[in-house]
C-alpha positions in Angstrom: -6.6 -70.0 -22.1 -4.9 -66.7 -23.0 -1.6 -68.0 -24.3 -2.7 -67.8 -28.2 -4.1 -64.6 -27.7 -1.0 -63.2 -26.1 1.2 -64.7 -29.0 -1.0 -63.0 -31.7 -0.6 -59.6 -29.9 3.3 -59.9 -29.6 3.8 -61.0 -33.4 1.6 -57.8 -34.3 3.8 -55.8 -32.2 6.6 -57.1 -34.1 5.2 -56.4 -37.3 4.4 -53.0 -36.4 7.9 -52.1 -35.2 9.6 -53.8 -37.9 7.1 -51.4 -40.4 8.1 -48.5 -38.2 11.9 -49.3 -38.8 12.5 -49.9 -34.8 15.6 -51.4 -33.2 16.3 -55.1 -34.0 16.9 -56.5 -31.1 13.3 -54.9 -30.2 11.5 -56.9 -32.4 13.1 -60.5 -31.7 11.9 -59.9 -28.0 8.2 -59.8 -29.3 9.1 -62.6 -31.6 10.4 -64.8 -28.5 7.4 -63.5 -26.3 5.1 -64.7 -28.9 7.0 -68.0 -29.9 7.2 -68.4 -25.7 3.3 -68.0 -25.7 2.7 -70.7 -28.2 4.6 -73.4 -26.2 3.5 -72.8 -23.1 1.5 -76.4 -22.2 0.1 -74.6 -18.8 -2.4 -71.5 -19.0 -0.6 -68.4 -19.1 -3.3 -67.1 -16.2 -1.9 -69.9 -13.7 1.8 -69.3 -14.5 0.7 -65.3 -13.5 -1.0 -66.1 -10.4 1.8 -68.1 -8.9 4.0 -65.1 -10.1 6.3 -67.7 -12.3 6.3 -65.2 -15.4 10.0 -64.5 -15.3 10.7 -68.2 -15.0 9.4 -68.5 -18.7 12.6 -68.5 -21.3 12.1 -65.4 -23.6 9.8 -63.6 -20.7 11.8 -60.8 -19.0 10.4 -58.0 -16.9 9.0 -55.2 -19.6 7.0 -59.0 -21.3 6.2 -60.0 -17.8 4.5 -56.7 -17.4 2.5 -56.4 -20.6 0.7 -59.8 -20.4 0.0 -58.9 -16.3 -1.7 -56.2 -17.9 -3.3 -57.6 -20.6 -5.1 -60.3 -18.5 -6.0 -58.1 -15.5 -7.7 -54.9 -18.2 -8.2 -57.2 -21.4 -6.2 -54.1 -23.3 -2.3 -53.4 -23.5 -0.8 -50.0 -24.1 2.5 -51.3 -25.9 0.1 -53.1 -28.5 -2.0 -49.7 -29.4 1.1 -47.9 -29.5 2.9 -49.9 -31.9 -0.3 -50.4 -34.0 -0.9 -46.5 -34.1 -1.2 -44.6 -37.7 -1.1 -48.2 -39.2 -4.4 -49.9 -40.7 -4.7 -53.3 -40.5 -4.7 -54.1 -43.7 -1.6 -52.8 -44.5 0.5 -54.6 -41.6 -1.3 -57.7 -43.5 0.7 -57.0 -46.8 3.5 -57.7 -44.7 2.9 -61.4 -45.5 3.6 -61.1 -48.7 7.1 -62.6 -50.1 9.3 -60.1 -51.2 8.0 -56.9 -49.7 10.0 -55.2 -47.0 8.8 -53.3 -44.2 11.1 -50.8 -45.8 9.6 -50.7 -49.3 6.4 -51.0 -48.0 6.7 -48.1 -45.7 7.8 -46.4 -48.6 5.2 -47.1 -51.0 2.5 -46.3 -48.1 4.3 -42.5 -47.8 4.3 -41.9 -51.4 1.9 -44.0 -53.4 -0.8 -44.2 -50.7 -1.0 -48.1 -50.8 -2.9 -49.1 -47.9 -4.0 -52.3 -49.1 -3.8 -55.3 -51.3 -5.9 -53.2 -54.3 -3.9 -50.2 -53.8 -0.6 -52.3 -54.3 -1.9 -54.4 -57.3 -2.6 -50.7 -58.9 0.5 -49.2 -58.1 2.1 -52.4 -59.9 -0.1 -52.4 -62.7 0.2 -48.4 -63.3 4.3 -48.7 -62.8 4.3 -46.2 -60.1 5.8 -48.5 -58.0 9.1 -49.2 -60.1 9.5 -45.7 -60.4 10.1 -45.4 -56.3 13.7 -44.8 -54.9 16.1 -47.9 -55.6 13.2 -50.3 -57.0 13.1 -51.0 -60.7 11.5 -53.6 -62.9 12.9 -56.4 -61.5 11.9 -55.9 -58.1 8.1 -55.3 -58.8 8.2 -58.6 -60.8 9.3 -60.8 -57.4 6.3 -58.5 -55.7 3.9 -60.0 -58.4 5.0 -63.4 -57.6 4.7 -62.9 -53.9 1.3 -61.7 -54.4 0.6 -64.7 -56.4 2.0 -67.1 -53.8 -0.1 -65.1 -51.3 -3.3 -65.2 -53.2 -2.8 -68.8 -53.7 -1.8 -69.5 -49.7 -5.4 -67.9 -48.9 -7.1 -70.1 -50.7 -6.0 -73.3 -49.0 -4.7 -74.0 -45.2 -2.0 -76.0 -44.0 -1.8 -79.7 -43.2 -1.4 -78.4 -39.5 -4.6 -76.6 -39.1 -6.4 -79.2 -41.4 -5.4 -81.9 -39.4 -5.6 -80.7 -36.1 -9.7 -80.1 -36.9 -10.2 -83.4 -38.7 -9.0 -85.2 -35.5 -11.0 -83.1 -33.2 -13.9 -83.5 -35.4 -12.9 -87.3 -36.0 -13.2 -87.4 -31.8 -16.3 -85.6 -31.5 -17.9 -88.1 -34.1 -16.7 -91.3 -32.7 -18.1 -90.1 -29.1 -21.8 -90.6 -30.8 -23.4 -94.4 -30.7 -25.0 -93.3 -33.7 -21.3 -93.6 -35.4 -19.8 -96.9 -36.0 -16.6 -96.0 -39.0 -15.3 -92.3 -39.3 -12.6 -91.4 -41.7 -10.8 -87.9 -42.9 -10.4 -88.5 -46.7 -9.5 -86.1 -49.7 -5.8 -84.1 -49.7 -6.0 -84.5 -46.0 -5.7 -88.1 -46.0 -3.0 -88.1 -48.5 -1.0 -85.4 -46.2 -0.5 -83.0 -48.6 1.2 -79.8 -48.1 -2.1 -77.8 -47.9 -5.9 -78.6 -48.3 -9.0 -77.5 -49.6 -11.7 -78.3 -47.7 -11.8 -81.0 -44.7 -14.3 -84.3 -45.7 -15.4 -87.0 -43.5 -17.3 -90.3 -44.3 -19.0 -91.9 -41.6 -20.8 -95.0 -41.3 -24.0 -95.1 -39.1 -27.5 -96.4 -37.6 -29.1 -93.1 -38.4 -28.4 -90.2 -40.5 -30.1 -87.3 -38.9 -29.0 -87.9 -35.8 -25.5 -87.7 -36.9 -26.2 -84.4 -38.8 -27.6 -83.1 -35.9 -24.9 -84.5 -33.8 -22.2 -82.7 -35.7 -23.6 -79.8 -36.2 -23.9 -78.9 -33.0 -20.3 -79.3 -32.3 -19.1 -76.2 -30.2 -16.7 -74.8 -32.5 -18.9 -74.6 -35.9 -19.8 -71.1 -36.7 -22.2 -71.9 -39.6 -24.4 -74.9 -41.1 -23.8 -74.3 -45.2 -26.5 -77.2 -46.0 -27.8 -80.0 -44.3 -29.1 -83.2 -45.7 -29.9 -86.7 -44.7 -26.3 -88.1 -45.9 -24.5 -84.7 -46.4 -23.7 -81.6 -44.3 -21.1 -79.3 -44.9 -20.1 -76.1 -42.0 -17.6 -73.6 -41.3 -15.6 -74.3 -38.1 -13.9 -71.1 -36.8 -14.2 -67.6 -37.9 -12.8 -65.2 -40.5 -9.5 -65.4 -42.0 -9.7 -69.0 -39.4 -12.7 -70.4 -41.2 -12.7 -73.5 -42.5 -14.8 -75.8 -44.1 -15.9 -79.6 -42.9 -17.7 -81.9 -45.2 -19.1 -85.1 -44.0 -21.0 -87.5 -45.9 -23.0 -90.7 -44.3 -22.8 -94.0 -46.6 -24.2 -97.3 -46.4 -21.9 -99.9 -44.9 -21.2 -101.3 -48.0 -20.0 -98.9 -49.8 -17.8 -96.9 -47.0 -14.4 -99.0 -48.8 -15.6 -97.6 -52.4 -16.2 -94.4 -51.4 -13.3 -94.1 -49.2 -11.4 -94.9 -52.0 -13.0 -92.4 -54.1 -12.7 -89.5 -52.3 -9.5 -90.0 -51.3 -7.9 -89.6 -54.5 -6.2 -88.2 -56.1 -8.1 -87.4 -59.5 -5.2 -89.0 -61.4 -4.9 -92.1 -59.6 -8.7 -92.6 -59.6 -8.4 -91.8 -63.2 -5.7 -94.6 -63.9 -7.8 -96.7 -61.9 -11.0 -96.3 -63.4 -9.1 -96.9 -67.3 -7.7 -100.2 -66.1 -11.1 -101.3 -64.5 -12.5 -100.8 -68.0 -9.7 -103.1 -69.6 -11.0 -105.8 -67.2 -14.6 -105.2 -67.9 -15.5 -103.7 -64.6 -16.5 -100.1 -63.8 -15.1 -98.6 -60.7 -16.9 -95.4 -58.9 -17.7 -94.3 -55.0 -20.6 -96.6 -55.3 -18.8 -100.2 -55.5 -16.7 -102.4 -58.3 -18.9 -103.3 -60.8 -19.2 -106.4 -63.3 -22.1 -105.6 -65.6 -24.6 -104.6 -63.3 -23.7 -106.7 -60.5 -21.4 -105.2 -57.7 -18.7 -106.8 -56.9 -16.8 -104.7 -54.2 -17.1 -101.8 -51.9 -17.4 -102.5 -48.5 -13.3 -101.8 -48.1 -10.3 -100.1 -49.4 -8.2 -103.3 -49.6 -11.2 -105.5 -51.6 -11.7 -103.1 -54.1 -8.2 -102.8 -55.2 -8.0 -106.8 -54.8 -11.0 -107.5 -57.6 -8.4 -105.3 -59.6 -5.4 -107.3 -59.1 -3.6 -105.1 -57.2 -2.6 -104.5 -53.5 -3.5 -101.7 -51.2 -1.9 -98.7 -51.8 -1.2 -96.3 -48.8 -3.2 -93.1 -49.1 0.1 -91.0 -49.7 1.3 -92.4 -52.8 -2.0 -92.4 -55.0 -0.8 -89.6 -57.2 -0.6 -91.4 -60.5 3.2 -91.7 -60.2 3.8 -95.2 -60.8 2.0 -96.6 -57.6 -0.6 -98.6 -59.5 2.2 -100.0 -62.1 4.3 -100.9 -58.6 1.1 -102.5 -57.3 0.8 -104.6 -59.8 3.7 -105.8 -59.3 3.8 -106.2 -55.8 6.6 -104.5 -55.6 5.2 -101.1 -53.2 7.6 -99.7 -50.9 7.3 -100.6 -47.4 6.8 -96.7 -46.4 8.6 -94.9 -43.1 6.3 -94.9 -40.2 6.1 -92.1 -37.7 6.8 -95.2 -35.4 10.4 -95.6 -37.1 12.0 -92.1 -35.7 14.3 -92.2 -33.0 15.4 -88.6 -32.9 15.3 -85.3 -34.1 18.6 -83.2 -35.8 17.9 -79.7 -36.2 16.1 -78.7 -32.9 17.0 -74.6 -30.9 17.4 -73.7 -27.3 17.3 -70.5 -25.6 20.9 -70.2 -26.1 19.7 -69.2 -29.4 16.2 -68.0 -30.3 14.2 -70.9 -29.1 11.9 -70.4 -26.0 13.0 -73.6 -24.0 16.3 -74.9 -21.9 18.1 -77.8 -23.5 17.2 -79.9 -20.8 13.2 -79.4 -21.6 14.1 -80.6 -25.8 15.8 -83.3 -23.9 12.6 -84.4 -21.4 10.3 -83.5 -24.6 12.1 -85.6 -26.9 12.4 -88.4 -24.6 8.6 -88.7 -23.8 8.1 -89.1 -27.6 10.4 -92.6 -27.5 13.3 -91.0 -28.9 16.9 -92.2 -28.3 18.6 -88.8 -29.3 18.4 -85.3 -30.5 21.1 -82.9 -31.8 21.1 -79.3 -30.5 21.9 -77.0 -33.6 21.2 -73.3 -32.8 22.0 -71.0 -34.5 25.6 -69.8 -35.6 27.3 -66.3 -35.0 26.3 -64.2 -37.7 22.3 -65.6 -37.3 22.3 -62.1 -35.1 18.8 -62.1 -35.7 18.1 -65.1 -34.1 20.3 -64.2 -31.0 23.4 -66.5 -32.9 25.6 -68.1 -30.9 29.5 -66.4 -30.2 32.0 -69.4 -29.9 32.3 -68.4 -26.2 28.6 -68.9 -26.0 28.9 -72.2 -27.9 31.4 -73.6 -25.4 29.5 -72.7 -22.4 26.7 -74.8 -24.1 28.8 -77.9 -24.6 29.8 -77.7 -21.3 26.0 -77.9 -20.5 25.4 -80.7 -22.9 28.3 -82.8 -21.4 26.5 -81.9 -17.3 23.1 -83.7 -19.3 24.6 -86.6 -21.0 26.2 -87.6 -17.6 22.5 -87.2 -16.1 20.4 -88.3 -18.9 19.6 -92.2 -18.6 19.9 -94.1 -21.9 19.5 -90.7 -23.8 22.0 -89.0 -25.4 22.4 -85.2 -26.6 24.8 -84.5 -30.0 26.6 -81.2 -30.2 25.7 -78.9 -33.1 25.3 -75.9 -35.2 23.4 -74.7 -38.2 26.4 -72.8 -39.7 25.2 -69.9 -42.3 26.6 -70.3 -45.4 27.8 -66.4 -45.9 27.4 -65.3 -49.3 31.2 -65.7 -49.8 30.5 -69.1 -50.2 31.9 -69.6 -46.9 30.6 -70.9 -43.3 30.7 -68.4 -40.7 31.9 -70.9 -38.3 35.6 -71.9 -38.6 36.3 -75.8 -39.4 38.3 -75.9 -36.6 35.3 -75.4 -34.7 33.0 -77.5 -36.7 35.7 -80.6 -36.3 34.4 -80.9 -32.4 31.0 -81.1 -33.0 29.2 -84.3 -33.4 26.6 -82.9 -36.2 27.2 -80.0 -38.3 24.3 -78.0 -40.4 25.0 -75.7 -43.3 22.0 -73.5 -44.3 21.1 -70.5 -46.3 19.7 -67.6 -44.1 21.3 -64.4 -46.4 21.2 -63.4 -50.1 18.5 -65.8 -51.0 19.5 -64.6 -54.9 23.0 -64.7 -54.9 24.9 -68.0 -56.1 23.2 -69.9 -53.9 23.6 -73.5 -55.9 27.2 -72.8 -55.4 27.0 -71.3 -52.4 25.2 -74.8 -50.8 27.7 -77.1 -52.9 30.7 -75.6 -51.4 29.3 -76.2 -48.0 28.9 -79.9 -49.3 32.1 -79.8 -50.3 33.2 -78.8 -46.6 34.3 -82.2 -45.0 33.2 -81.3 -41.4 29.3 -80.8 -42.7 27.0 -83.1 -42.7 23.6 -81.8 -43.8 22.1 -79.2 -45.7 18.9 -78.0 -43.8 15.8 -76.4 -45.5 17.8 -76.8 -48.9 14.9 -74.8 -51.2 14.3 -72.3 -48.5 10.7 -72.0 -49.2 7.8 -71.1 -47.1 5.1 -72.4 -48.5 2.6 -69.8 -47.4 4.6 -66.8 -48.5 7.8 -67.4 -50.7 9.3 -69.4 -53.3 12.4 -70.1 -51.9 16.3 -69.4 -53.1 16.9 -68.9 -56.9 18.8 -72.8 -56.4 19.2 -75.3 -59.0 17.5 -78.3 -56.8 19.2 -80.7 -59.3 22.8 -79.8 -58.8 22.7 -79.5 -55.7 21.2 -83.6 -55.3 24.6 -83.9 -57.6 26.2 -82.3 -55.2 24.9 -84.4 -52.4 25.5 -87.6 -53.9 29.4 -86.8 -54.6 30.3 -86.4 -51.1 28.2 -88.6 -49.9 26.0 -86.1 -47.1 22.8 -85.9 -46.2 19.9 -83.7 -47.3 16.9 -82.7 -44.5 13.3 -82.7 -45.0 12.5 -80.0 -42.5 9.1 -81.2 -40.9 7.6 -77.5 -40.2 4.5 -77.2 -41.8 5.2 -74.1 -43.7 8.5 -75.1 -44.8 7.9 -79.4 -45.7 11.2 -79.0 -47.3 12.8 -80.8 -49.6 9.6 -81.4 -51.3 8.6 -84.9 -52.0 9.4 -85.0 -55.6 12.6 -83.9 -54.4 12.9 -86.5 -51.7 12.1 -89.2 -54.2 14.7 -88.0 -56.3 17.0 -88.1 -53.6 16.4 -91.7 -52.7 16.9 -92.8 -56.0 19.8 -91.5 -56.5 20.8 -93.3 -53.0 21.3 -89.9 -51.3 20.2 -90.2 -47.2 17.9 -87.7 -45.5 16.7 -86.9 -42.4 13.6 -85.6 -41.0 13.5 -82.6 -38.2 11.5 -80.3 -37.1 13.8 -77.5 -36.3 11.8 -76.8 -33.3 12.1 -73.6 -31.3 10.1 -75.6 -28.4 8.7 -78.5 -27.0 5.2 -78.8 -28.5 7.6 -78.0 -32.0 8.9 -81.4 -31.7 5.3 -83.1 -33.1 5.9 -81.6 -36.4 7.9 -84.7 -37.1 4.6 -86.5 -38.4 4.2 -83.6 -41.3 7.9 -84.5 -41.9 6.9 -88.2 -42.5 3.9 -87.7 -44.3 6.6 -85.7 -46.9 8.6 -88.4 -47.0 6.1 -90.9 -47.2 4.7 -89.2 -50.2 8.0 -89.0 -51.7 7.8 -93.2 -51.3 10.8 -93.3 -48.6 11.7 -96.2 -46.7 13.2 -96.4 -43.5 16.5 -97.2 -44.6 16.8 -94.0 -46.3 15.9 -92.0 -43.4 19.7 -91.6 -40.6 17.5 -90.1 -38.2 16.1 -94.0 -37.7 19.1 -95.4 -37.0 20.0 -96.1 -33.7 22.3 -93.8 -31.8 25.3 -96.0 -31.5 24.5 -96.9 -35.9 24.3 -92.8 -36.0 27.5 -91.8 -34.4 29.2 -94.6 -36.9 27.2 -93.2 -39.8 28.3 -90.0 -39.0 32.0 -90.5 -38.3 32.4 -91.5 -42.3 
């Protein structure tokens, strides 16, 4: 399938003419092109061949056009244009948080920067402060976005690291030679990003399984090879990752497990309070003396401790093993628990699907509900919605909910909060809707903690989406006092949002934990642009699962008929 391909070459596109200072509205057509590209469940050359192109939201004719070309040459003439008189490595340093096209166009005219060691000399020489309407303080957010780039490189998202631990996971368990396979590490305990992707395994007979998994179809390169270790590269490039696996003896797959799970501080903790019991705990087994005690599972070696299993998400030394103890370990959200989604976008706005293909995708993931929020009027970027606009779609939204069996569709809108402090939508709008979003899209540095509690303080909102604003990948996030604005929360009684994309995982879950103890309510979405969008919802879980959140502190598990009556407070 061409359809990734296709998306690559339209987001380059868009790079390039947002570098070359084109039109707007030119750019968010290669952004919907590309965003189309990625949703697409059918190969892009079978949609062609049955001349269905135009029938794909965000595809008109000049799109339609390009791909045709693209997959009868292999080549396209708008992408070399665009990419013309630009290296590569520059458009990369587009990535980077707090460099413009503009600035960087600039500093490519008249520093020569061309890469990422031309810009770090430029900052370190202060040529770069001295350009036209930079300064000091401008170069300093560069040197953090650098940092926050530098730092992204090093590590890949729980996306990409999960979606080739359960391919790998698959392959593995398709073998006779296998009889357990588990991810372990930072992958198992879903955080945010991850190192390298390990494996233990379980099995008859070692070098069959090395061989077995190294000749998986996607590895690019055996890094070493033993009897009970292997370690490759799957993918290629900036793609590349690296797999672990390592083959144990049945009775120490629970030990080890346990080990290499993590994290360091929890295995720490648990190593110091094995030692006050006289036991020794390691990847090889529970140990009294010299006699082993435990190993074979997770849930006995924790038992010879005195404690109970701990899911994998909370062992970060944060009071989990004092809780265990106790018996006293949350009963943690399950994926399982979700019965919609609240922050979702159609093609009304920029999303690449109809509101009735959300709907059909939502449904066939169990739910009972899912709130349409595009965007608001002054999102112009993102094709925001004019209250003429938003009618027409209520009036589509009412056609569905008459057609929809035992489903149900809530009307809403992620309002910006302007920089006056104000929402660009009028409450008198707001006051028909059934769920209301206020979010920060503009002036990420100006008063934005008061900014988001005076939208809290609007009577007709309901959530705060994204409330950090970070990307993990490229940028910090809003200058925002996180703290105030839980106090904010908590006095009007609304609802904060753990967004579920990957790059976002916002609030945090030290955040979220802090929020459900101070009794605030959340909700999980995945602010989805598509179908496939929607099954970010498990990143979202695995968030609030770290951040030790229970169901009832979740609204997006209530029922629909317990929602509306939430809601209506």
């Amino acid at each position: 399938m061409k359809n990734q391909e296709l998306a690559d070459i339209f987001n380059q596109i868009a790079d390039a003419l947002e570098f070359k200072g084109e039109m707007p509205f030119r750019i968010i057509a290669y952004r919907r092109a590309a965003r189309a590209m990625e949703e697409l469940t059918e190969d892009i050359e079978t949609i062609t061949a049955k001349g269905a192109l135009m029938e794909i939201p965000g595809i008109g004719e000049g799109i339609a056009k390009k791909i045709e070309e693209y997959l009868k040459t292999g080549k396209m003439k708008k992408y070399r244009e665009a990419l013309s008189g630009i290296k590569p490595e520059l458009l990369e340093l587009l990535n980077i948080q707090n460099l413009g096209p503009k600035t960087l166009a600039l500093a490519n005219k008249e520093l020569g920067v061309n890469n990422l060691k031309d810009l770090k000399k430029v900052i370190a020489n202060g040529s770069l402060a001295n350009l036209f309407r930079m300064g000091e303080k401008k170069v300093e957010n560069i040197k953090k976005g650098i940092e926050i780039y530098e730092q992204a490189g090093e590590r890949i998202p729980i996306d990409q690291a999960l979606k080739i631990a359960e391919e790998y996971v698959a392959y593995l368990k398709k073998s006779p030679d296998v009889a357990q396979v588990e991810p372990s590490g930072s992958l198992r305990r879903m955080k945010e990003t991850i190192g390298d992707i390990d494996i233990l395994i379980t099995g008859k007979d070692g070098a069959k399984i090395v061989d077995y998994f190294t000749k998986y179809p996607k590895v690019s390169r055996v890094l070493g090879a033993g009897e009970t270790k292997v370690s490759v590269m799957v993918g290629t490039g900036a793609e590349a990752t690296q797999v672990d696996i390592r083959i144990l003896p049945v009775k120490l797959f629970g030990a080890a497990l346990q080990y290499f799970t993590g994290s360091k501080a929890h295995n720490v903790k648990l190593r110091g309070l094995a030692k006050d019991k006289g036991m020794k705990v390691s990847e090889y087994g529970v140990f009294r003396g010299k006699k082993m005690i435990a190993g074979k599972t997770e849930e006995e070696v924790y038992k010879v401790l005195g404690l109970t299993w701990m899911p994998p998400e909370l062992r970060e030394d944060r009071g989990e093993i004092e809780a265990a103890m106790k018996n006293q370990l949350p009963k943690l959200l399950e994926l399982s628990d979700i019965k919609g989604d609240l922050q979702m976008h159609s093609h009304y706005s920029d999303g690449s699907a109809t509101i009735q293909e959300m709907a059909k995708a939502a449904q066939a993931l169990g739910y009972e509900y899912i709130a349409i929020t595009d965007h608001s009027q002054s999102a112009q970027y993102a094709h925001g919605l004019s209250i003429d606009r938003l009618k027409k779609e209520w009036d589509e939204i009412d056609q569905l909910n008459d057609k929809l069996p035992k489903f149900k569709i809530l009307k809403g809108i992620e309002a910006d909060i302007l920089t006056s402090a104000k929402l660009d939508t009028a409450d008198k709008i707001l006051a028909k809707m059934d769920f209301v979003i206020a979010s920060i899209h503009q002036g990420f540095k100006k008063n934005v903690t008061q900014r988001i509690c005076a939208a809290l303080a609007n009577p007709y909102v309901h959530m705060i989406a994204h409330p950090s604003g970070r990307l993990i990948s490229r940028r910090e996030g809003y200058d925002v006092d996180l703290e105030k604005v839980l106090e904010c929360a908590l006095k009007y009684k609304k609802v904060l949002e753990i967004n579920a994309y990957y790059d976002r995982l916002d609030l945090n879950e030290l955040y979220a934990r802090k929020a459900k103890d101070m009794g605030i309510k959340l909700a999980i979405n995945t602010d989805a642009h598509g179908p496939k969008d929607l099954e970010w919802m498990r990143y979202g879980v695995g968030t609030a699962r770290r951040g030790w959140l229970e169901k009832k502190d979740v609204i997006n598990t209530l029922s629909y008929k317990e929602l509306k009556k939430f809601l209506s407070r």
